[in-house]
KOLROTI-193503 format. One record per residue: x, y, z of N, C-alpha, C in turn; residue in one letter. Coordinates in pm, whole numbers, padded with zeros to 5 digits, always signed. Layout:
BEGIN
XYZXYZXYZa;...
! end
This chain:
BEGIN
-00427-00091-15775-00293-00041-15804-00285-00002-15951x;-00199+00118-15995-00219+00146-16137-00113+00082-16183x;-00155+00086-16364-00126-00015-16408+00044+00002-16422x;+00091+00157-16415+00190+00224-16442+00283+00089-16315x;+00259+00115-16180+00352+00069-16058+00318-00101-16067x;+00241-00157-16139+00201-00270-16206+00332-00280-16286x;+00338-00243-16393+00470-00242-16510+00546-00223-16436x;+00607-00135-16332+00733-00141-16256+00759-00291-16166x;+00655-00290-16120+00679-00449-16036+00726-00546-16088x;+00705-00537-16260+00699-00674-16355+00845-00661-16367x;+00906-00539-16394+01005-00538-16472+01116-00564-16322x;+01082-00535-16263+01181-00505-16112+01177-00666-16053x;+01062-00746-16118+01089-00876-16072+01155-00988-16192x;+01176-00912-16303+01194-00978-16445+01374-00949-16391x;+01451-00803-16314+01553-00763-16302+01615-00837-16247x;+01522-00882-16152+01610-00975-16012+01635-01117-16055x;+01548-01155-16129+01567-01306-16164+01683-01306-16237x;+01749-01222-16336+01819-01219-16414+01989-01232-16331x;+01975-01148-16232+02062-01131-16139+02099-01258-16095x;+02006-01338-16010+02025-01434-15961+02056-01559-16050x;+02029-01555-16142+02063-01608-16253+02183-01618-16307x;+02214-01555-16333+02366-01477-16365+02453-01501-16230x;+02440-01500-16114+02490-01515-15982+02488-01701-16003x;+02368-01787-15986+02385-01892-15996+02468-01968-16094x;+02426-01924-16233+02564-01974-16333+02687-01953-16278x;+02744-01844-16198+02887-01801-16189+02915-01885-16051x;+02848-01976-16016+02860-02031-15860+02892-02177-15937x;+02800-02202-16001+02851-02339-16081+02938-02380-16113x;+02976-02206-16212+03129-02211-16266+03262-02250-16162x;+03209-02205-16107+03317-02241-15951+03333-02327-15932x;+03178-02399-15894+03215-02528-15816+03299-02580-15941x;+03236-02638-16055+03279-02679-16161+03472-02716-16142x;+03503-02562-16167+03638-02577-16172+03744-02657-16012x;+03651-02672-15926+03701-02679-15820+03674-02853-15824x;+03648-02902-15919+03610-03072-15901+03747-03111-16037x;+03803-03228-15996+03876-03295-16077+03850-03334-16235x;+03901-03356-16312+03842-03371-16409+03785-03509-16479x;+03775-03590-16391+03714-03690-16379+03533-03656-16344x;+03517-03640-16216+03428-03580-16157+03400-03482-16215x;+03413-03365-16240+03356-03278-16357+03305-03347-16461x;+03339-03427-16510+03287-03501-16618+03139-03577-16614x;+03175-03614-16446+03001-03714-16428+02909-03595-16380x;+02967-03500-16309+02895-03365-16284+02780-03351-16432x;+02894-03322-16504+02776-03287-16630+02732-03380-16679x;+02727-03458-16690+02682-03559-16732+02531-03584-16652x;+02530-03578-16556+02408-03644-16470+02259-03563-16544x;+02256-03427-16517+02156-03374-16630+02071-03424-16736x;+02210-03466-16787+02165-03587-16946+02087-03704-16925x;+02184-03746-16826+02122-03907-16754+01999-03914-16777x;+01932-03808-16695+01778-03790-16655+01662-03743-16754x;+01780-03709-16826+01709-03601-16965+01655-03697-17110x;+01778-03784-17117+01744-03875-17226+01742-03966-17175x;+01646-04036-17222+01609-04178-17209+01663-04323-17329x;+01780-04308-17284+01891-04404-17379+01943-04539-17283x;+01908-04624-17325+01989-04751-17273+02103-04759-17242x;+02207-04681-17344+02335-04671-17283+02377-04602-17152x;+02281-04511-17113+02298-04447-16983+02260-04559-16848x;+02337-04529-16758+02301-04603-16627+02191-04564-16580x;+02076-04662-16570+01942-04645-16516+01844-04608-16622x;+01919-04649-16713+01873-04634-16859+01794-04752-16883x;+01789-04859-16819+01705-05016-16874+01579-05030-16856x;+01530-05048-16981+01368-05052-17057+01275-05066-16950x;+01303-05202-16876+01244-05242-16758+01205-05126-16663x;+01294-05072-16630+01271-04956-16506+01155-04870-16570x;+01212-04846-16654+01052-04723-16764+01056-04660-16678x;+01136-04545-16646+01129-04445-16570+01125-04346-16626x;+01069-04211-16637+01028-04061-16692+01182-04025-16691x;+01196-03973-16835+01292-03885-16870+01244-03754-16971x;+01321-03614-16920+01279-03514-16983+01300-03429-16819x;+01392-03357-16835+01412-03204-16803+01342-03069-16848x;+01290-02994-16799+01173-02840-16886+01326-02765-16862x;+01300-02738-16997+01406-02618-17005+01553-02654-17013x;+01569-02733-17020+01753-02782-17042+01776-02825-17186x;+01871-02780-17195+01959-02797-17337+02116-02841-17285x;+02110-02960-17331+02285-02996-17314+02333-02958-17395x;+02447-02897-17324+02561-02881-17376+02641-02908-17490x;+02697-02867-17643+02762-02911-17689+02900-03020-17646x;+02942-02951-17597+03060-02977-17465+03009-03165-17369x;+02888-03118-17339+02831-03269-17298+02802-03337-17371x;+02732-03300-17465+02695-03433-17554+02838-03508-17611x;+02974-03414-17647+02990-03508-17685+03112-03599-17581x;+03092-03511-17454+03115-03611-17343+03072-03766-17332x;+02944-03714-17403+02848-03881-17364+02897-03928-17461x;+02951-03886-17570+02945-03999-17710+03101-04028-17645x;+03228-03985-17577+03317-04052-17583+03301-04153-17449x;+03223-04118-17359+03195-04262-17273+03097-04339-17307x;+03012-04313-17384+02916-04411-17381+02917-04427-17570x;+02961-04458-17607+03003-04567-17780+02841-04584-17828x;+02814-04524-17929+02711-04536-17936+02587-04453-17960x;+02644-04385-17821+02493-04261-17819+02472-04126-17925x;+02402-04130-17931+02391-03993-18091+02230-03964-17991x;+02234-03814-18029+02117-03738-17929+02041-03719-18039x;+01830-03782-17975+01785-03792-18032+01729-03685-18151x;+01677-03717-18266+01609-03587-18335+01484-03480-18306x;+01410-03604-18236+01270-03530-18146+01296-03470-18052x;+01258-03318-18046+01251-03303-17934+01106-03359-17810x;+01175-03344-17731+01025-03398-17587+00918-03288-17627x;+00791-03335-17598+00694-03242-17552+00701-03235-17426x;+00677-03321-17325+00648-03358-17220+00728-03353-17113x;+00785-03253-17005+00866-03298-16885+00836-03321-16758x;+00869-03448-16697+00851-03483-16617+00878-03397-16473x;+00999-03405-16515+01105-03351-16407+01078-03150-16449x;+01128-03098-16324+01078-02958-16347+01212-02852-16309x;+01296-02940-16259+01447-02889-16196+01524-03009-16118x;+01649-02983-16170+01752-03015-16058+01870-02973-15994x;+01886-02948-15859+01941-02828-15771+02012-02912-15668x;+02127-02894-15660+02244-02888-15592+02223-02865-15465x;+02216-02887-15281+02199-02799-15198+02279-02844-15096x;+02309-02797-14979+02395-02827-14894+02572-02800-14874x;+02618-02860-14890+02796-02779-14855+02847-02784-14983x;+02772-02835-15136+02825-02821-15249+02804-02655-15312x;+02728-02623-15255+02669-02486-15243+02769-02380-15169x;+02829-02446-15063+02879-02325-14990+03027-02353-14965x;+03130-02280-14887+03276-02319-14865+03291-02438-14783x;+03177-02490-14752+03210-02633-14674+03260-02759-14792x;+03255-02738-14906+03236-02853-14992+03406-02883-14993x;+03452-02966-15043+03578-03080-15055+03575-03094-15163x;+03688-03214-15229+03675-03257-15304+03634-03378-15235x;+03628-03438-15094+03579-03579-15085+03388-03577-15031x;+03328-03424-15032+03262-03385-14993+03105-03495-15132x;+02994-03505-15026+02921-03567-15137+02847-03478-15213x;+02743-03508-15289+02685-03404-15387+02507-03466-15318x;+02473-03363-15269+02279-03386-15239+02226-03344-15340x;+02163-03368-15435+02081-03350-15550+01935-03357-15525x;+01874-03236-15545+01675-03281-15535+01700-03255-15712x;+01577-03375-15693+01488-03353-15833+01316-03352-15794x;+01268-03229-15837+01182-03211-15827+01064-03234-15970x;+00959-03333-15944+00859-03369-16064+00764-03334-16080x;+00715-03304-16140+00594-03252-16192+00474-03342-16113x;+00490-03435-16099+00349-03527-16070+00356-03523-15924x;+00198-03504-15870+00134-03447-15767+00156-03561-15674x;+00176-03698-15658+00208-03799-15570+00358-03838-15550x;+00373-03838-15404+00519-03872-15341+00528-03955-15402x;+00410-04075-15359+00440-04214-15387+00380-04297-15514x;+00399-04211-15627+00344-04250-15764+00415-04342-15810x;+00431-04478-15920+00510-04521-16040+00615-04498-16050x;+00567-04320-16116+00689-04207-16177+00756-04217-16090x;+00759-04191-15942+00837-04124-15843+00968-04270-15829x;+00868-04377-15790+00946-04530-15795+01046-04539-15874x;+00999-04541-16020+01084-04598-16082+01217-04487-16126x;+01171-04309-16096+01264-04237-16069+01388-04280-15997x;+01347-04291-15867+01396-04336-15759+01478-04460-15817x;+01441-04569-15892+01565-04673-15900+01642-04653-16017x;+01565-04536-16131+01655-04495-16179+01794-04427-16142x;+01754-04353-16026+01858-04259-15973+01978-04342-15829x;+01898-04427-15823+02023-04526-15763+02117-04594-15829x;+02090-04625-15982+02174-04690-16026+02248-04611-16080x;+02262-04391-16106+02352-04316-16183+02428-04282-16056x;+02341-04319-15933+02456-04318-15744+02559-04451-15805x;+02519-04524-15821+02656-04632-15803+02755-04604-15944x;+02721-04560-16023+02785-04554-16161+02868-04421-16154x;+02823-04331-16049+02928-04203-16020+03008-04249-15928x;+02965-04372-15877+03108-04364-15736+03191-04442-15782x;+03141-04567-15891+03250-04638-15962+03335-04580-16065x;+03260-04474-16110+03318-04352-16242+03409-04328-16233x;+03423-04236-16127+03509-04134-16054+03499-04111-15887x;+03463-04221-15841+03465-04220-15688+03397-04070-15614x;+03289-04026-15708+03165-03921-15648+03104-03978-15613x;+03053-03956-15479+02953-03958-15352+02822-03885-15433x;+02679-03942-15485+02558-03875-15509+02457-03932-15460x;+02393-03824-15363+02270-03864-15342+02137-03794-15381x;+02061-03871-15443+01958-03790-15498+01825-03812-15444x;+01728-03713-15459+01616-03682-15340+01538-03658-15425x;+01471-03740-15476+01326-03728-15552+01187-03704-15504x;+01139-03596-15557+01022-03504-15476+00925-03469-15569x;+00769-03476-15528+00723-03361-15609+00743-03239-15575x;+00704-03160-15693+00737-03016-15635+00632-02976-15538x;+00501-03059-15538+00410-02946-15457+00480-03020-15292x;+00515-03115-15219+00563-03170-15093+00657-03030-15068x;+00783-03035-15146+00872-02892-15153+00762-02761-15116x;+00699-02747-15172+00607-02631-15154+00542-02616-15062x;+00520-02716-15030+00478-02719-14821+00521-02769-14767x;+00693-02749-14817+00772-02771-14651+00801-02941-14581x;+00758-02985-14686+00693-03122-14642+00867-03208-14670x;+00975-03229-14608+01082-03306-14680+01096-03452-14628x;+00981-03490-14548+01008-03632-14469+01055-03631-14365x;+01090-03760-14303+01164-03735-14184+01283-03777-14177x;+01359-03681-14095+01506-03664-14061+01521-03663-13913x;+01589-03814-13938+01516-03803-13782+01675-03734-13674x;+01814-03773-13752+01877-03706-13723+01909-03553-13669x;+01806-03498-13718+01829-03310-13753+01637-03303-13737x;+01545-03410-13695+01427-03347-13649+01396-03248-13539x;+01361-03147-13577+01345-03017-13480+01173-03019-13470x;+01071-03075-13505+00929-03053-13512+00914-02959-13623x;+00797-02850-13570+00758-02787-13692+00849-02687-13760x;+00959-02662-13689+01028-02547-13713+01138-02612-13899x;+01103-02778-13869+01249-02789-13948+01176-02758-14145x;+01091-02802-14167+01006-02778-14303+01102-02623-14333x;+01038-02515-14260+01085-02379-14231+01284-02340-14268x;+01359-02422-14186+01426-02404-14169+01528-02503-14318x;+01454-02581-14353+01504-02675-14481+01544-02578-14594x;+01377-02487-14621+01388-02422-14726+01422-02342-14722x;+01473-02256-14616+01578-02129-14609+01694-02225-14657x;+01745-02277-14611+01897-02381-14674+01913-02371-14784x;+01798-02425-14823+01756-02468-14960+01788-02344-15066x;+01718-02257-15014+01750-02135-15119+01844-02066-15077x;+01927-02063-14968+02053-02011-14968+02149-02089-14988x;+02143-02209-15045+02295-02277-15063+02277-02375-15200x;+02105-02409-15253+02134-02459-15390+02193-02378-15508x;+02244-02458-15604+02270-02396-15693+02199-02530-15822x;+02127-02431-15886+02030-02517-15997+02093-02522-16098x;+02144-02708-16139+02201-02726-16266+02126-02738-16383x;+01972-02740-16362+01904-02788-16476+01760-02748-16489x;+01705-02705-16580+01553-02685-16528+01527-02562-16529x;+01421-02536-16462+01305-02429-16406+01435-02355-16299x;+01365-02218-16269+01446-02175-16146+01341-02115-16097x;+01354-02070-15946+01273-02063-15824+01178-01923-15879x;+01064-01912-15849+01044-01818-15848+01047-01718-15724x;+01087-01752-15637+01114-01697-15516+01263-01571-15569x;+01306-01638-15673+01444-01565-15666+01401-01415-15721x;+01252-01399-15830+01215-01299-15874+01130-01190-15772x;+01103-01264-15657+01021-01149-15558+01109-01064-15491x;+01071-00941-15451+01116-00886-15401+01195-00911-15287x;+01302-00816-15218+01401-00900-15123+01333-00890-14999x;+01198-00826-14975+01128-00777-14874+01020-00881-14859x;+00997-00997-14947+00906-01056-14938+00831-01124-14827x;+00730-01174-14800+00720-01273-14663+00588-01349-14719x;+00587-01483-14633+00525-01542-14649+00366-01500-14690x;+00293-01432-14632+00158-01329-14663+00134-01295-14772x;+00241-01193-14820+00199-01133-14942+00273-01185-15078x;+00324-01354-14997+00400-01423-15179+00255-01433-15258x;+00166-01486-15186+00069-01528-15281+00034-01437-15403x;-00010-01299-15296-00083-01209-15435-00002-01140-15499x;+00130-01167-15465+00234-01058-15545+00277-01176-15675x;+00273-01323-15652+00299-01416-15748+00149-01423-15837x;+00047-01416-15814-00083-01386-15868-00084-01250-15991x;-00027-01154-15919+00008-01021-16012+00087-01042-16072x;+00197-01130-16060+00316-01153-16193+00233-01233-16287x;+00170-01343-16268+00091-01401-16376+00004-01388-16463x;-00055-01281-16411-00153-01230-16456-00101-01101-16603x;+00027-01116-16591+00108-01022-16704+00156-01120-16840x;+00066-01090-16942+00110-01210-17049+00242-01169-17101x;+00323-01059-17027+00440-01026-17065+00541-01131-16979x;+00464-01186-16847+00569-01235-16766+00610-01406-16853x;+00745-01399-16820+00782-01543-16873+00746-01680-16767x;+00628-01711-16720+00608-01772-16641+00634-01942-16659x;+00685-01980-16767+00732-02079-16812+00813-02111-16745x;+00916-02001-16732+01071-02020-16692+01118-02035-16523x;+00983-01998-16485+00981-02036-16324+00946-02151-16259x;+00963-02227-16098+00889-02281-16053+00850-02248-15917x;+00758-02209-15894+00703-02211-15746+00731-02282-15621x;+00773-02298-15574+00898-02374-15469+00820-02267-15317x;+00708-02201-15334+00699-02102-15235+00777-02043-15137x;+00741-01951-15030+00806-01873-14991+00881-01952-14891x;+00952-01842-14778+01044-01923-14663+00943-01890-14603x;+00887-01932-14476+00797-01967-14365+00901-01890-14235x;+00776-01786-14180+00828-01743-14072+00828-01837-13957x;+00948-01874-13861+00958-01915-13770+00895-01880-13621x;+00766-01941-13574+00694-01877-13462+00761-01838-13311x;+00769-01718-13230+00817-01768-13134+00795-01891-13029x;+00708-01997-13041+00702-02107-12980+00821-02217-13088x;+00814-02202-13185+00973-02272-13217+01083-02219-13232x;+01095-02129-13156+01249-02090-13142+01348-02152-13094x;+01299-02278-12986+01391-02322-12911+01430-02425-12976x;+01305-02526-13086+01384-02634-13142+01457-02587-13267x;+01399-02414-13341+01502-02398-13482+01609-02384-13418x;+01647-02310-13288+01822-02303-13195+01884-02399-13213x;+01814-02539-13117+01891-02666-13091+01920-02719-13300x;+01866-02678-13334+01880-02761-13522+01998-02644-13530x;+01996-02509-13555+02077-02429-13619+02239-02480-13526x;+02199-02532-13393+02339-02538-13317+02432-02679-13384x;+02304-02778-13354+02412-02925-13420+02434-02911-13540x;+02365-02789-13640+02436-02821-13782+02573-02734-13785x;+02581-02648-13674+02720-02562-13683+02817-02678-13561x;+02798-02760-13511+02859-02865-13455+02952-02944-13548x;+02826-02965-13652+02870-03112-13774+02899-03026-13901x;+02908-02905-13905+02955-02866-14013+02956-02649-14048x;+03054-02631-13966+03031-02508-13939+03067-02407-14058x;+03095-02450-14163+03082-02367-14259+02960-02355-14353x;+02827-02437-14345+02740-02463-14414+02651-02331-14414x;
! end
């Protein structure tokens, strides 16, 4: 391919990200305004939680030694000094991190779409950098992030549940079992379409899925994400690989039906 329709691809996938970008901030903004101002408050706040590693934060205790550091987030003026009027004390550190653990965190499910409430809960993935489900990191993530669940519902009576993942499990589809909403092979498939039609990413990396073309398919993500990298113009920092949506075979048609039917049963605006 010449190098000319090469440079068009880069820039036509540099266009779209921007878009979606700009689309996702303005979805935030929404939800944002649509939460109390209590709850708005732990909203932003949670970011931080994860980001700095301060004692005064809930799930903050030495003991746990759990990975803190967000890629790519900058709090807020506006938040920080949120944290200094609830939490007495905190002043944000001078170092910055080298090191992030965490690679994004994304919003998904009816907080995403017109199903959400105000009594509606908040599903949070955090996705980590480190290659094992069942690592340390992932553990002591995990009891970190139970104790900023009980500290939002005592806060401000927010419902959070958070879903700690590596990113590569996400990347193949892999979300555990549900045994509620288990469809077999179809549901991996059918997660991450959700997933990218109804998160909205508060923190972090963003998909690189959002920069491919709208024609994309599973086949040709690989070498078309291969040709973006290969451009030391591309900002490949600023992405994460979350791979493509997975075509649905006609031998699972019948269990993605029965899944697509009970979720419009239990929640037909999602």
């Amino acid at each position: 391919m010449s190098q000319i329709t090469e440079r068009s691809r880069l820039s036509q996938c540099i266009a779209n990200s921007k878009i979606f970008i700009q689309y996702n901030n303005r979805r935030i903004e929404y939800f944002r305004d649509y939460l109390p101002p209590a709850k708005r408050d732990v909203f932003d706040l949670l970011p931080l939680f994860f980001h700095e590693d301060c004692p005064l934060f809930p799930g903050g205790d030495p003991l746990i030694g759990a990975p803190s550091g967000i890629s790519n987030y900058s709090p807020a003026s506006a938040t920080r000094e949120c944290a200094a009027r609830c939490f007495r004390g905190f002043a944000p550190p001078r170092r910055a991190k080298r090191n992030f653990p965490i690679l994004f965190m994304a919003i998904m499910g009816s907080s995403g779409s017109i199903a959400f409430t105000e009594d509606s809960d908040m599903d949070i993935w955090i996705g980590l950098q480190s290659q094992e489900e069942h690592s340390e990191e992932s553990y002591s993530l995990k009891e970190k992030a139970a104790a900023i669940e009980q500290w939002a519902q005592d806060t401000a009576d927010l419902e959070v549940h958070f879903f700690v993942a590596p990113v590569s499990t996400i990347r193949n589809d892999n979300y555990g079992e549900l045994d509620s909403e288990s469809c077999g092979s179809a549901l991996g498939k059918l997660l991450k379409e959700e997933f990218y039609r109804t998160a909205l990413f508060i923190a972090g990396k963003v998909p690189l899925y959002w920069a491919m073309p709208v024609s994309i398919n599973s086949r040709s993500y690989d070498s078309h994400r291969a040709g973006l990298f290969a451009f030391p113009a591309f900002p490949g920092h600023d992405f994460i690989d979350l791979g493509p949506v997975g075509r649905v075979s006609q031998e699972e048609y019948l269990s993605a039906t029965l899944w697509q039917l009970l979720k419009a049963l239990r929640s037909p605006f999602k």
